[in-house]
KOLKOL-345328 format. One record per residue: residue number from 0; x, y, z of N, C-alpha, C in turn. Coordinates in steps of 0.05 Angstrom, whole numbers. Layout:
BEGIN
{r NUM, {X, Y, Z}, {X, Y, Z}, {X, Y, Z}}
...
This chain:
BEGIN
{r 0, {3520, -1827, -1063}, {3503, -1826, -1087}, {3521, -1819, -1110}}
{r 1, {3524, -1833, -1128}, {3531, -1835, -1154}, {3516, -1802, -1180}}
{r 2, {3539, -1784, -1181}, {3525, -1769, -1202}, {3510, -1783, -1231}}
{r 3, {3482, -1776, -1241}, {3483, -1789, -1268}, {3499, -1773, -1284}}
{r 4, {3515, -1757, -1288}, {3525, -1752, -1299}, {3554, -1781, -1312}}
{r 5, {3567, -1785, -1285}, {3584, -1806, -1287}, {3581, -1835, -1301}}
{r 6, {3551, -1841, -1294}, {3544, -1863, -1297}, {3524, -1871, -1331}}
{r 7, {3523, -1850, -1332}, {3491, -1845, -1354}, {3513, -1853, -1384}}
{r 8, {3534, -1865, -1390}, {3537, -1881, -1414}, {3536, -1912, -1412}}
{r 9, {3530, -1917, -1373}, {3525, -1946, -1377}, {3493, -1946, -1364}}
{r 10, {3470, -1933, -1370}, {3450, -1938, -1367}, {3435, -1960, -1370}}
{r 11, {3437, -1966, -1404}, {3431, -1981, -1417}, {3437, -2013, -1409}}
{r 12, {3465, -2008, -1400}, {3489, -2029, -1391}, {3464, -2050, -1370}}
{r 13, {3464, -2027, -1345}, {3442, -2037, -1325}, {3416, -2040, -1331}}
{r 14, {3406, -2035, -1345}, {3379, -2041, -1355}, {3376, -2068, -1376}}
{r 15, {3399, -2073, -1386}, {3402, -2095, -1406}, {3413, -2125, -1384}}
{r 16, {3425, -2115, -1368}, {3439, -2131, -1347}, {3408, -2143, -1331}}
{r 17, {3389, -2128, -1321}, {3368, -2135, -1305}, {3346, -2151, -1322}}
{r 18, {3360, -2146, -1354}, {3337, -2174, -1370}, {3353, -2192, -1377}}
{r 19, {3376, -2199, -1373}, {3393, -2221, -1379}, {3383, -2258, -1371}}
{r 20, {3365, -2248, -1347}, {3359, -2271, -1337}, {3320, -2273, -1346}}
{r 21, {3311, -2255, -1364}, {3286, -2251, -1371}, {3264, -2228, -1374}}
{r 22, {3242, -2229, -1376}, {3226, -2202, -1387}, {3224, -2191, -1355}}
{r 23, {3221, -2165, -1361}, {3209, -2143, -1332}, {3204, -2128, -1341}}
{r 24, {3194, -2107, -1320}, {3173, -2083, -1329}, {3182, -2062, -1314}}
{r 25, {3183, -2030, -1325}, {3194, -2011, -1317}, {3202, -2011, -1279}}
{r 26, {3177, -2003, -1269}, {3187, -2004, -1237}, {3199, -2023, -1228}}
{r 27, {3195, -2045, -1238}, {3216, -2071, -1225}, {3248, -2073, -1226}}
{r 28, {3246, -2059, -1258}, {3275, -2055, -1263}, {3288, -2039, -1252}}
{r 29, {3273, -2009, -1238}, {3286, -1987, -1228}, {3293, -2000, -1201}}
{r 30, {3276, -2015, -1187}, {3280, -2018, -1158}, {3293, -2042, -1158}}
{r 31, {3308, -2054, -1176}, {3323, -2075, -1176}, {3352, -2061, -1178}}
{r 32, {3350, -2034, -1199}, {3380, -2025, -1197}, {3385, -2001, -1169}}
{r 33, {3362, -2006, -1159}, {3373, -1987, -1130}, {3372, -2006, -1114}}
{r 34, {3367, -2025, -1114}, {3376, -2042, -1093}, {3400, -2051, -1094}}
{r 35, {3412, -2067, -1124}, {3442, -2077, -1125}, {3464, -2061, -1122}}
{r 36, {3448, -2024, -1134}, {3469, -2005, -1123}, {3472, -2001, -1090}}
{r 37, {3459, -2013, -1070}, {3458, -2006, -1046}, {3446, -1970, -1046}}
{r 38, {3434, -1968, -1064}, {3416, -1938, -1066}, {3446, -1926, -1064}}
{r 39, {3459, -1926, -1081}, {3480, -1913, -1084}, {3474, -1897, -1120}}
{r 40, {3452, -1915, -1137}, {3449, -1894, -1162}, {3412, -1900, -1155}}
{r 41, {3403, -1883, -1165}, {3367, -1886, -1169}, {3366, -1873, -1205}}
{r 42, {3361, -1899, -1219}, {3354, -1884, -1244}, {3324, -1857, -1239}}
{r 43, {3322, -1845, -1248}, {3304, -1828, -1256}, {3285, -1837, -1276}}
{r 44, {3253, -1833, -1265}, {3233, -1849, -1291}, {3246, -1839, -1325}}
{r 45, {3241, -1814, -1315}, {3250, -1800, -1351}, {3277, -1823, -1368}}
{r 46, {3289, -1821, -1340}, {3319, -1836, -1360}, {3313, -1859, -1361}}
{r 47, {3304, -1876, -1344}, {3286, -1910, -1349}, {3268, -1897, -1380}}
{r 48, {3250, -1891, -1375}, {3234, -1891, -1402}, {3251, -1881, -1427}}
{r 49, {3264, -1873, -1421}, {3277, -1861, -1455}, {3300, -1878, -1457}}
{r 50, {3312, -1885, -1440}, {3328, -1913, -1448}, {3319, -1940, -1457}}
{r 51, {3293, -1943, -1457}, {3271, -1965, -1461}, {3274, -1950, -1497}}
{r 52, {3264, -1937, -1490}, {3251, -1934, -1527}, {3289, -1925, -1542}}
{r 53, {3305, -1914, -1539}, {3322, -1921, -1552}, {3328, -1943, -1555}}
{r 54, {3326, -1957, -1535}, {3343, -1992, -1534}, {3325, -2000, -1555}}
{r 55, {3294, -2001, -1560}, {3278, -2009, -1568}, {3288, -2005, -1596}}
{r 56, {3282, -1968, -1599}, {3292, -1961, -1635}, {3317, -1978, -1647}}
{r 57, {3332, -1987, -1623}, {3355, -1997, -1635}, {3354, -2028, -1637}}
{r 58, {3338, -2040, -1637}, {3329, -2061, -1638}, {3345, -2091, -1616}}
{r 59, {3357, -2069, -1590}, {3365, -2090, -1565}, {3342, -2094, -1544}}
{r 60, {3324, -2093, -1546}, {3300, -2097, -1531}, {3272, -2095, -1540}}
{r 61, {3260, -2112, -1534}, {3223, -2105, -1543}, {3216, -2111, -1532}}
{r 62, {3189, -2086, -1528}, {3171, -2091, -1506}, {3135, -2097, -1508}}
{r 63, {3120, -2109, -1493}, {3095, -2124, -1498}, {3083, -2118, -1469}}
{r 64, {3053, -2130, -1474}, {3045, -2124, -1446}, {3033, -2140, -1443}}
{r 65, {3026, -2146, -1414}, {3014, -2164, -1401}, {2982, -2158, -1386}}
{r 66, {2966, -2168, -1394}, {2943, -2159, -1368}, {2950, -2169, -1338}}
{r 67, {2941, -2147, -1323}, {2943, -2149, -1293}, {2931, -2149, -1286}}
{r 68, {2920, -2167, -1259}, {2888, -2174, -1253}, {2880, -2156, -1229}}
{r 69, {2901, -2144, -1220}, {2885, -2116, -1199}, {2905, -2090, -1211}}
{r 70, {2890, -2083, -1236}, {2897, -2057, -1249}, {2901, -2064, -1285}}
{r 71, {2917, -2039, -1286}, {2914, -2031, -1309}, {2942, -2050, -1328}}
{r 72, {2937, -2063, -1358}, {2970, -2073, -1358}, {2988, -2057, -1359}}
{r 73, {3007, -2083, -1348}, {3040, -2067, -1360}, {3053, -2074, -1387}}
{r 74, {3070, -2061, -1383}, {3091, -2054, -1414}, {3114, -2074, -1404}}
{r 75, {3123, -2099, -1409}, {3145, -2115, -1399}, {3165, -2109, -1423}}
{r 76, {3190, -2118, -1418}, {3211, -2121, -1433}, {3229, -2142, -1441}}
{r 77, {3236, -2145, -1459}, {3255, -2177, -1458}, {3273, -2167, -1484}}
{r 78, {3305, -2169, -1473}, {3316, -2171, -1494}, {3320, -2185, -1513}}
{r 79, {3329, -2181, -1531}, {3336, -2184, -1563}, {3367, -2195, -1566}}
{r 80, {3373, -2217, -1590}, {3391, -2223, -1587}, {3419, -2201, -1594}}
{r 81, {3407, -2186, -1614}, {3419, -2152, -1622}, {3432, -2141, -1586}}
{r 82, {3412, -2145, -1574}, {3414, -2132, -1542}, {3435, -2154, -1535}}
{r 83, {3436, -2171, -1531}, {3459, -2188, -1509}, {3485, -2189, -1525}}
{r 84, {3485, -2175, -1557}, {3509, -2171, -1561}, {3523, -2144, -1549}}
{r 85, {3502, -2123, -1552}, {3504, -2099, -1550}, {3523, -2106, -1524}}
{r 86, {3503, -2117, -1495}, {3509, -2114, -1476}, {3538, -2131, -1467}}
{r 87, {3543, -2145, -1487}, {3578, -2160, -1480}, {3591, -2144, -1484}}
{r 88, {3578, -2125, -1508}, {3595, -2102, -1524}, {3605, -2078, -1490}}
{r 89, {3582, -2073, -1492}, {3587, -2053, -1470}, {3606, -2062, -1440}}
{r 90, {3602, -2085, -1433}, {3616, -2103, -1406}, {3646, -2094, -1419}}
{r 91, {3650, -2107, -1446}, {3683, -2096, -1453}, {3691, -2076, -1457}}
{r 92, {3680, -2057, -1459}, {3684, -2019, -1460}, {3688, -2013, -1436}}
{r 93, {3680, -2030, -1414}, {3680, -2019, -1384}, {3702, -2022, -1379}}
{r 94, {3708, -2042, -1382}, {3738, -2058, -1381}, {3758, -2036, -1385}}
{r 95, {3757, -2031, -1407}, {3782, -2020, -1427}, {3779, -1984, -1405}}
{r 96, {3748, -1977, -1402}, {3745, -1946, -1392}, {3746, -1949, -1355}}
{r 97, {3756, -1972, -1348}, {3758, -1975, -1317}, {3793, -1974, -1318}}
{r 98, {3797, -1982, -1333}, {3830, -1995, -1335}, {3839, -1959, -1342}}
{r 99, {3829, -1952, -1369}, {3843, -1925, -1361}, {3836, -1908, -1348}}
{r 100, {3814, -1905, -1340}, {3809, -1880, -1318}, {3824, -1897, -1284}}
{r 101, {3827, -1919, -1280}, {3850, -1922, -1258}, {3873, -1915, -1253}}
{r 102, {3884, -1905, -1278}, {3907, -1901, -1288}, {3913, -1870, -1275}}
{r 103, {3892, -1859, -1271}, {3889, -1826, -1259}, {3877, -1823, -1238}}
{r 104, {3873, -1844, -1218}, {3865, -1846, -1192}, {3893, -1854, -1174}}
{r 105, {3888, -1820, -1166}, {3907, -1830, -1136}, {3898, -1827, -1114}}
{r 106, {3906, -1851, -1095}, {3904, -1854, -1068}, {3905, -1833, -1048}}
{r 107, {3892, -1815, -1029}, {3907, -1800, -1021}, {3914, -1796, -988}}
């Protein structure tokens, strides 16, 4: 298991990554990034939801809802073109912050 501490400046990263290919809605997104982690990270609802409405305030995502015909609607998401820059932005920060934090990994 992955601390959020380690991981929690690419939150966003994975949440912008799981609408790349189109709109979704909170639980889908969470159980999409514990699956590709091999349940190696589980976002937390709190941190899903408050990463939604930042992304939102910052204008890389908006969200709408849909009626659902056995229940109540949901709140979907679809990024913004603001968002798929953000999120190239962030893919190349990884880069540059994988390359130097390798630099202080030793084998042992």
């Amino acid at each position: 298991m992955i601390s959020s501490d380690v991981i929690r400046g690419y939150n966003d990263t994975m949440i912008l990554y799981m609408l790349l290919d189109g709109e979704s809605y909170g639980y889908e997104i969470s159980k999409n990034i514990k699956k590709l982690s091999e349940e190696k990270y589980i976002m937390k609802e709190t941190t899903l939801y408050s990463a939604f409405t930042r992304l939102e305030n910052n204008g890389y995502i908006e969200s709408f809802h849909k009626d659902e015909t056995l229940g109540k609607r949901r709140t979907y998401y679809r990024m913004t073109p603001a968002g798929f820059a953000y999120y190239q932005d962030k893919c190349r920060e990884w880069l540059v912050t994988q390359e130097v934090v390798n630099k202080f990994i030793k084998e042992l």
